[in-house]
N, C-alpha and C positions, 0 to 999 in steps of 0.2 A: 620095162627093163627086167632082165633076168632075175635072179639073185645067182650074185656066182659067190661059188665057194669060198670062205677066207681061209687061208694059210696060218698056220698055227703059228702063234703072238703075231698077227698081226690084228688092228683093232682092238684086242682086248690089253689091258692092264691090268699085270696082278698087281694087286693091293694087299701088303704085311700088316695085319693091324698092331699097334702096340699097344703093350699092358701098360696101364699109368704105374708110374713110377710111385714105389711107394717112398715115404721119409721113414730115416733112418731112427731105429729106435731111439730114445735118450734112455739115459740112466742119471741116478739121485746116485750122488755121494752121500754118505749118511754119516758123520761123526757117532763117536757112542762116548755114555758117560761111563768114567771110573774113578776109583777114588784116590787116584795116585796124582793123575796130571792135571795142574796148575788150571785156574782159570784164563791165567796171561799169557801161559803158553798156545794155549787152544786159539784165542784173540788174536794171536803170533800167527799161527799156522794158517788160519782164516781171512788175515790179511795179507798174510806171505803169498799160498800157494793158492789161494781164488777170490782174488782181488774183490775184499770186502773192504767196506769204507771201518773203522773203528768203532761208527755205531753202528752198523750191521753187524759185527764180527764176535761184538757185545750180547746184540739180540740172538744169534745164532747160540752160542757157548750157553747163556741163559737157560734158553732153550731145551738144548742137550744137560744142560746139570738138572732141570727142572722136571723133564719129561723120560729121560735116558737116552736119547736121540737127538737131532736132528741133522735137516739139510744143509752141508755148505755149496750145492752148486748142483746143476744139471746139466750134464754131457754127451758127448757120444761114447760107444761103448768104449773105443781103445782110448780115448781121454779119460774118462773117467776113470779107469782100472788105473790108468799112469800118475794120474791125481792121488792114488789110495798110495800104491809105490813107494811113488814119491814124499809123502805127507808121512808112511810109516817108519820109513828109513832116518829121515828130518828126527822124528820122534824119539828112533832108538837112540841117534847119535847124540840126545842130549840128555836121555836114560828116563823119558816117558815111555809109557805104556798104552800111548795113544792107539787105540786102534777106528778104524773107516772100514766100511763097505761099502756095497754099491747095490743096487733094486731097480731093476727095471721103472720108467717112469710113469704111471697111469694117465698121467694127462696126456 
């Protein structure tokens, strides 16, 4: 048998390869210590706005009085920013000084 010519796309298929999807960054909300706002408010906001149990929200606050810091939670970026927001405004309207950030997450 011959070989006859193929006709352009015919027999072949292009093939797209896809890039793997990567996952979306997280970020840490970070509480910070000051010497203004209450222990029971921090435990308030802790269990308000990133649903910690009471002894978590305990261990968090601790935490942040003991060290200057810590985590209440790990999100995606526009969560997390709307968490800080949120959690700041909560703060003003009751005349804490609370303030949150947010840190990319290493893990």
């Amino acid at each position: 048998m011959a070989d006859t010519p193929k006709r352009q796309g015919e027999g072949d298929v292009a093939v797209k390869r896809r890039s793997e999807t990567e996952k979306p960054k997280r970020f840490k909300v970070l509480v910070h210590n000051d010497n203004y706002t209450t222990m029971e408010f921090v435990v308030l906001v802790l269990m308000k706005f990133f649903q910690k149990s009471e002894t978590e929200a305990t261990h968090i606050m601790l935490t942040v009085h003991h060290k200057g810091q810590g985590v209440a939670g790990v999100y995606s970026k526009d969560v997390a920013e709307t968490k800080v927001q949120q959690v700041v405004a909560f703060a003003q309207t009751h005349g804490h000084p609370l303030m949150l950030s947010t840190e990319p997450d290493s893990a």
